[in-house]
C-alpha positions in Angstrom: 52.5 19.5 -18.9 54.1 22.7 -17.6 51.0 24.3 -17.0 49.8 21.2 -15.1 52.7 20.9 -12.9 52.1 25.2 -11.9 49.2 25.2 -11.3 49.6 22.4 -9.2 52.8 23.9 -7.2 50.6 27.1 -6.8 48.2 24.8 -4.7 50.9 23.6 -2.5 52.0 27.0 -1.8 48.8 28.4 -1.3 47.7 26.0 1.1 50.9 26.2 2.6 50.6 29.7 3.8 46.7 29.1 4.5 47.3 25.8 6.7 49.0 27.4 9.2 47.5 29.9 11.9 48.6 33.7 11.7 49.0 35.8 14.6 46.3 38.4 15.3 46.5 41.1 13.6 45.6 44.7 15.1 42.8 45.1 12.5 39.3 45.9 12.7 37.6 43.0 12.6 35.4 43.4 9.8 38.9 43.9 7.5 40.2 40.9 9.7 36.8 38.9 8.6 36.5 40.2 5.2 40.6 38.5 4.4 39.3 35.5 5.9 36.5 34.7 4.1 38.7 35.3 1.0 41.4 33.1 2.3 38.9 31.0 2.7 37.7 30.9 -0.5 40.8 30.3 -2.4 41.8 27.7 0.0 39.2 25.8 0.0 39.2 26.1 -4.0 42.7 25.0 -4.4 41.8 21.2 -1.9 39.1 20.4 -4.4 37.3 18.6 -2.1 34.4 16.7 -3.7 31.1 17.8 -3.1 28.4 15.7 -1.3 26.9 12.8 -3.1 23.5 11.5 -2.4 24.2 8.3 -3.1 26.5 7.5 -0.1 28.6 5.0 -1.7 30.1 6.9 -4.3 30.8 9.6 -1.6 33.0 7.3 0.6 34.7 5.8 -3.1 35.2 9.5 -3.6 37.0 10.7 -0.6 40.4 11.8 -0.9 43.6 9.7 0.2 45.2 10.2 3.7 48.0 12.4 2.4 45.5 14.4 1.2 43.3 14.3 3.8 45.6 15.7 6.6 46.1 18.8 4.3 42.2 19.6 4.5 42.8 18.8 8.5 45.7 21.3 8.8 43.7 24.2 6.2 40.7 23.9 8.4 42.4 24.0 11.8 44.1 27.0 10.9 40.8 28.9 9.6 39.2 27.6 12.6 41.9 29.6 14.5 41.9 32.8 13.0 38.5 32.5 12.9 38.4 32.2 16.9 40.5 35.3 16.9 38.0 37.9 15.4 35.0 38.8 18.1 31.8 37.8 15.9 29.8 40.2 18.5 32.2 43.4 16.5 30.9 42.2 13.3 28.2 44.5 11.4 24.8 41.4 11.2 25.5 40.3 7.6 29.1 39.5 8.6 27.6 37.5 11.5 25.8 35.4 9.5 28.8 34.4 7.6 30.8 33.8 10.5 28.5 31.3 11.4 28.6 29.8 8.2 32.0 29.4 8.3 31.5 28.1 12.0 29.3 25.2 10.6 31.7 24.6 7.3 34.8 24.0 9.7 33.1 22.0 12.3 31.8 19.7 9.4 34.7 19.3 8.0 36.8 18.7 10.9 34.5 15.9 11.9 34.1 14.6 8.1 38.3 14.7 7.9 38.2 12.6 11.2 35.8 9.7 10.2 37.5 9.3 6.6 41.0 9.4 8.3 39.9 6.8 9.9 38.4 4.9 6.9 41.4 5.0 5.2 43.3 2.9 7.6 40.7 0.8 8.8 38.6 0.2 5.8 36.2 -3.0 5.8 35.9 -5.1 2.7 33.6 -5.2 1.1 32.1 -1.5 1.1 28.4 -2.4 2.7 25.8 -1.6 0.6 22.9 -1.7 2.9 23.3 1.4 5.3 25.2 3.4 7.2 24.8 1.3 10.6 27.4 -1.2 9.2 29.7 1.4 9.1 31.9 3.2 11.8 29.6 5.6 14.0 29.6 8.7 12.7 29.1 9.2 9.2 25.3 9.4 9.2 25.4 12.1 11.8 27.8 13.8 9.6 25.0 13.6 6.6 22.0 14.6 9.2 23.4 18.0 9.8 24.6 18.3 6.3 21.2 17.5 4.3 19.0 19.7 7.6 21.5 22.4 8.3 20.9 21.5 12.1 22.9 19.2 14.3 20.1 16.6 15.9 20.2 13.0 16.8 18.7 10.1 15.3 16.5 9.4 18.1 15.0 13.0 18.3 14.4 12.8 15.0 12.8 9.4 15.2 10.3 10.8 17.7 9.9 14.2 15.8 8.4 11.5 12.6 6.0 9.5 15.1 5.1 12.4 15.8 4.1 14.0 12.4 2.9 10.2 11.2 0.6 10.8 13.8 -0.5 14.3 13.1 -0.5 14.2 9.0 -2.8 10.8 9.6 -5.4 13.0 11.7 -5.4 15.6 9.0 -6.5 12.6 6.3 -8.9 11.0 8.5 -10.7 14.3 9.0 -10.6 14.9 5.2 -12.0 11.3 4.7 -15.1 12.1 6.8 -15.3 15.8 5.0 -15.4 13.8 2.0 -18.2 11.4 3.2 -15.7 8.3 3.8 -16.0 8.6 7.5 -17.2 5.0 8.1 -15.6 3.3 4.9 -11.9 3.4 4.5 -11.8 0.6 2.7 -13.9 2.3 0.1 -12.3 5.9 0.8 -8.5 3.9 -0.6 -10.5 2.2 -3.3 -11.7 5.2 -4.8 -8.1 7.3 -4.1 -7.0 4.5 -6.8 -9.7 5.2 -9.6 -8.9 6.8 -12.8 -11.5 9.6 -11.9 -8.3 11.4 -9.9 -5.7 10.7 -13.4 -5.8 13.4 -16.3 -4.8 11.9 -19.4 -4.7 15.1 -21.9 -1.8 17.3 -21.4 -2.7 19.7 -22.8 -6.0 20.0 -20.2 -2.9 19.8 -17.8 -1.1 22.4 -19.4 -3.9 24.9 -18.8 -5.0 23.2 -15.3 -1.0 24.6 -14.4 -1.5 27.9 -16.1 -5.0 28.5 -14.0 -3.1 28.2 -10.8 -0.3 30.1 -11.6 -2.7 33.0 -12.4 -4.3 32.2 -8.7 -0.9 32.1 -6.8 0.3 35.0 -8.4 -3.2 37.0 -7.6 -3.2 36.1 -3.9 1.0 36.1 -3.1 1.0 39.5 -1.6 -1.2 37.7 1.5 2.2 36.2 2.8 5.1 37.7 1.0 6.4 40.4 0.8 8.0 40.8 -2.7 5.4 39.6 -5.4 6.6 40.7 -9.0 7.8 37.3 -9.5 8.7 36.2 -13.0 7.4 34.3 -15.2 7.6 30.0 -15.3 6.7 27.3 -17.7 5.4 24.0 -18.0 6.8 21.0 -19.6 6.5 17.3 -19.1 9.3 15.5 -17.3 11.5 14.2 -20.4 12.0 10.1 -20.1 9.9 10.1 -16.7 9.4 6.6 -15.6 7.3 4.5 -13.3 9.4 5.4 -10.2 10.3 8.8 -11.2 8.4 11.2 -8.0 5.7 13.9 -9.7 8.0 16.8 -11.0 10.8 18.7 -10.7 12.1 22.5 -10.9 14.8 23.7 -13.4 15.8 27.2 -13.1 16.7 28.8 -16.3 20.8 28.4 -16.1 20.2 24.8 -15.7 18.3 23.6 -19.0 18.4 24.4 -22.9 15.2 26.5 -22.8 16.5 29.2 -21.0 13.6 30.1 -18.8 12.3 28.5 -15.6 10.5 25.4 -16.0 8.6 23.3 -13.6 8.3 19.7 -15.2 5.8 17.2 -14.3 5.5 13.5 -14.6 3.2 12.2 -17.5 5.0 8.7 -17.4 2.1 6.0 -18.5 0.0 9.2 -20.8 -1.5 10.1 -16.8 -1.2 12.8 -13.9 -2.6 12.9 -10.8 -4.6 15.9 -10.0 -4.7 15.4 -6.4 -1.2 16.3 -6.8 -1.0 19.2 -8.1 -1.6 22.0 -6.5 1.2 21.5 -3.9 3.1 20.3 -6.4 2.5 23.9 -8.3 3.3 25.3 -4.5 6.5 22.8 -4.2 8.4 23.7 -7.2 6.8 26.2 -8.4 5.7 29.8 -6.0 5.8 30.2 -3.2 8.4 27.1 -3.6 11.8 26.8 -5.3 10.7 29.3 -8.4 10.2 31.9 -5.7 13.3 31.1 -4.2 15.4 31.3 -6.9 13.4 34.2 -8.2 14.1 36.3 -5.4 18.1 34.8 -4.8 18.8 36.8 -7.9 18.3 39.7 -6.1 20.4 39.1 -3.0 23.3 41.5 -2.7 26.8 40.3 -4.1 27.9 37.6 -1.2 31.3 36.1 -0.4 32.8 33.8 -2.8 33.1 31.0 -0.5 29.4 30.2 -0.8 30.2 29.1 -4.3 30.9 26.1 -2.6 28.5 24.8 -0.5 24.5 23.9 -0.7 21.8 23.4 2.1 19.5 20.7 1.3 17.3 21.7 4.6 17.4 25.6 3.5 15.9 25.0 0.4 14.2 21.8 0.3 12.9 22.5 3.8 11.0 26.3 2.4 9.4 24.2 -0.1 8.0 21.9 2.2 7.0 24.9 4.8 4.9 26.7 2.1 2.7 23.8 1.1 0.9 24.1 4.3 -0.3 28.1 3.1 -2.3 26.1 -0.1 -5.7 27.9 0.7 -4.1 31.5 1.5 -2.4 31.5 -2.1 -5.9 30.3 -4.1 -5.9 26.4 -4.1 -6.6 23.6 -2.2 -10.2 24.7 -3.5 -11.5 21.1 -2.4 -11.0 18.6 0.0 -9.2 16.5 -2.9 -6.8 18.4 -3.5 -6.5 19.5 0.1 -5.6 15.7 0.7 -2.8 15.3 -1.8 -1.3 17.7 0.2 -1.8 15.2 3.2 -0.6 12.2 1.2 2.4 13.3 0.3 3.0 14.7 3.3 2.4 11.5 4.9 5.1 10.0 2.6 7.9 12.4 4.0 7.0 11.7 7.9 7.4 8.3 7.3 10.7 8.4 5.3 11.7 9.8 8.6 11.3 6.7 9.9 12.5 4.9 7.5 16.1 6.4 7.0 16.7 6.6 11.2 15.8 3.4 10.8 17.8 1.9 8.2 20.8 3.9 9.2 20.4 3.9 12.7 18.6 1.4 14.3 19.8 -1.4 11.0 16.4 -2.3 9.9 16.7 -4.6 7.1 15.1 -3.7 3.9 12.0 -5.8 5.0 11.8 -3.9 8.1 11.6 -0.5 6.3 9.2 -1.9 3.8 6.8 -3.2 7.0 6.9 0.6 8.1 5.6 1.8 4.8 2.9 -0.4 4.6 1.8 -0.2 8.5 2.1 3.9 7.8 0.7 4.2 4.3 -2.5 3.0 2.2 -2.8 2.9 -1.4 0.7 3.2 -2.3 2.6 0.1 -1.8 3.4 0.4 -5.4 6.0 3.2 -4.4 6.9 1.0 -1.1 10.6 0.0 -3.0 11.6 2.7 -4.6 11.1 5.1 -1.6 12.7 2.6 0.8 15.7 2.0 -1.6 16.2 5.4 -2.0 16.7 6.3 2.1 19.1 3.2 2.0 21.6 4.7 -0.9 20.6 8.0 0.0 21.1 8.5 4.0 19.5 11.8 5.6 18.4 13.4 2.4 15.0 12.5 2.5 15.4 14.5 6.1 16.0 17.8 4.5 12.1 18.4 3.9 10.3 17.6 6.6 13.2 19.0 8.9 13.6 22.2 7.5 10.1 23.2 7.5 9.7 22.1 11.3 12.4 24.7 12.0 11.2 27.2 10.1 7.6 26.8 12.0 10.1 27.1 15.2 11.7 29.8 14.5 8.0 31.9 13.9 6.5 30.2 17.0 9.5 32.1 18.7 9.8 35.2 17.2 6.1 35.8 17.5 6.0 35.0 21.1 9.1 37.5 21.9 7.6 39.9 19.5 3.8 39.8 19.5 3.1 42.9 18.0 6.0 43.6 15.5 6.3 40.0 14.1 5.1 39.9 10.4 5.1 36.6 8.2 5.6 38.6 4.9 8.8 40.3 6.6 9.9 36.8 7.9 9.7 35.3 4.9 11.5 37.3 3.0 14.4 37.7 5.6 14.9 34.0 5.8 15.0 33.6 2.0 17.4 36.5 1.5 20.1 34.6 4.2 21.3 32.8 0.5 22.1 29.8 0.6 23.2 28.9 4.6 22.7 26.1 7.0 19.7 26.4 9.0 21.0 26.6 12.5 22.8 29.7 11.2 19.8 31.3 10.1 18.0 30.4 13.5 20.9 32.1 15.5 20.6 35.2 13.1 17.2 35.6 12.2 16.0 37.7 15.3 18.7 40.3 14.7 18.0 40.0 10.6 14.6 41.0 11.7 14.4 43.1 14.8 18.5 44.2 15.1 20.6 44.0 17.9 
């Protein structure tokens, strides 16, 4: 009891003397910056503000009360403050990267603080269940930058999936004739559902997974720089059921084997091989193995990214490397070229989907219409897929969104810098920017790259 009741007066103190601005000191500002990020840190720490929560009802159950609240206001204006007080153009290009970290971290908060201040005294009863359009503006644009790192609005990003519905649905069409289906969809879809495409042995899957690892690994020095990457297994996905998506990655501090495992869905004794080989490239290399792989080696960074995750940094890579299947050894057919395609298809039109549900207020039915006008063969999936964009507002964003920036930010790097540009240098730099909101590692990746 004594222990509980200190610790709990050190918070109050601490946040006293961190909520309120200090006068600039005569500092460099790289000292000045360095205190920051540590006051930061312990700050932030000592609110224990929950983290994000997919499922967007729990996150507004979650949120703290109004007493509460207005501490995180006052902590974050006076960071945002001091922070204003140190010249960010002074500050060596790691530290500038940070900066703009903290830039993004503030301005969410502030805005996040705002909205559930609000809540709090204007609450409606019941909590809606069907989207964020029923609720006071705000909150969804809130979860768009947080799950793509970028600040963009609805109806740019309703636009930016027509517009890849449009241009993923080219890419199968043209696979469909290079396949021979030119003239008969009806018997291209047919045959997509035949048990030809579903391997039933796992242990033939096992060793399917194994072959392409051996390929990837071969052939990753094409497009990335560092290529001693280490090793990763294969495992079924424990308890996978009919809704559960293909696989998953589980880094080696994160499950009881203690290596890296990529686990695949063998619900119903059946995978689909058209899936796999940008599954392997999802989760496994160049994906989130590679990621992680190569994370551990970033140099020691400021505590205060102990706290955050980018959905649209990570997720977003993963996505982005799918489309470089043939330079790494697969997509050896145009079957597994087209599950590629497929799945790809699925993400544009979640776009629509989630803008939809939480913009627009499409009803369930609505967003179920959109599937099936945007996607043959799988209106099996047609529920889950819209139910999860309805609990889960602007995650399904973070792919598709974070790999269009990342193709932006090479379309403008090589224009500037036609002759120096390299795509193994460009990669690397933007995975070794840690964990980071997008828009931060578009404002930085020029100097990362090329310097001042």
């Amino acid at each position: 009891m004594i222990k509980h009741n200190s610790k709990k007066l050190y918070r109050t103190f601490l946040l006293l003397l961190l909520c309120f601005p200090v006068k600039a000191q005569k500092t460099a500002p790289h000292a000045a910056f360095v205190q920051l990020m540590a006051d930061f840190d312990a700050g932030y720490a000592a609110l224990e503000i929950p983290a994000p929560n997919f499922d967007f009802k729990a996150e507004i159950q979650a949120m703290a009360p109004l007493d509460h609240l207005g501490k995180q206001q006052a902590f974050f204006e006076g960071i945002k403050t001091r922070l204003a007080t140190i010249n960010r153009a002074k500050l060596e290009a790691q530290n500038r990267l940070h900066y703009d970290h903290l830039d993004f971290e503030i301005r969410m908060n502030l805005d996040r603080i705002v909205w559930e201040k609000a809540w709090r005294t204007q609450r409606p009863e019941p909590l809606p269940g069907d989207g964020l359009s029923q609720l006071p503006p705000g909150r969804y644009q809130y979860r768009i930058r947080f799950y793509t790192g970028v600040d963009i609005e609805p109806e740019a990003l309703f636009a930016f999936g027509e517009q890849e519905v449009a241009r993923v649905k080219a890419e199968i069409k043209r696979l469909q004739a290079q396949l021979g289906y030119a003239a008969d969809s009806a018997g291209f879809y047919q045959h997509l559902q035949s048990d030809t495409f579903y391997l039933t042995d796992k242990a033939e899957i096992l060793s399917r997974y194994e072959a392409m690892k051996a390929i990837v690994y071969q052939n990753i020095g094409k497009l990335f720089a560092d290529t001693a990457v280490s090793d990763i297994a294969f495992m079924e996905w424990p308890n996978a059921g009919p809704f559960t998506p293909p696989g998953y990655y589980s880094p080696a501090d994160d499950n009881a084997y203690g290596t890296p495992v990529f686990h695949f869905n063998f619900h119903d004794s059946r995978h689909n091989r058209r899936a796999m080989d940008w599954l392997f490239i999802h989760e496994a290399v160049p994906g989130h193995h590679y990621q992680w792989w190569l994370r551990e080696q970033l140099p020691e960074q400021p505590a205060f990214k102990r706290h955050f995750y980018y959905p649209g940094h990570f997720e977003g890579w993963a996505a982005y490397v799918e489309y470089f299947g043939k330079e790494v050894g697969l997509y050896r057919d145009g079957w597994t070229e087209l599950g590629k395609w497929e799945w790809d298809l699925v993400r544009s039109t979640r776009i629509l989907i989630d803008v939809g549900i939480h913009h627009f207020g499409w009803t369930k039915e609505q967003a179920i219409a959109c599937w099936k006008k945007h996607i043959a063969g799988q209106d099996a999936i047609a529920e889950r897929e819209v139910v999860r964009c309805t609990n889960w507002p602007a995650q399904a964003l973070s792919y598709k969104v974070g790999a269009w920036k990342i193709e932006q930010m090479i379309a403008a790097l090589k224009k500037k810098y036609p002759k120096k540009f390299s795509l193994p240098a460009f990669h690397r730099a933007y995975l070794m920017t840690g964990q980071v909101p997008v828009e931060a590692v578009e404002r930085n990746i020029e100097t990362i790259l090329f310097g001042d």
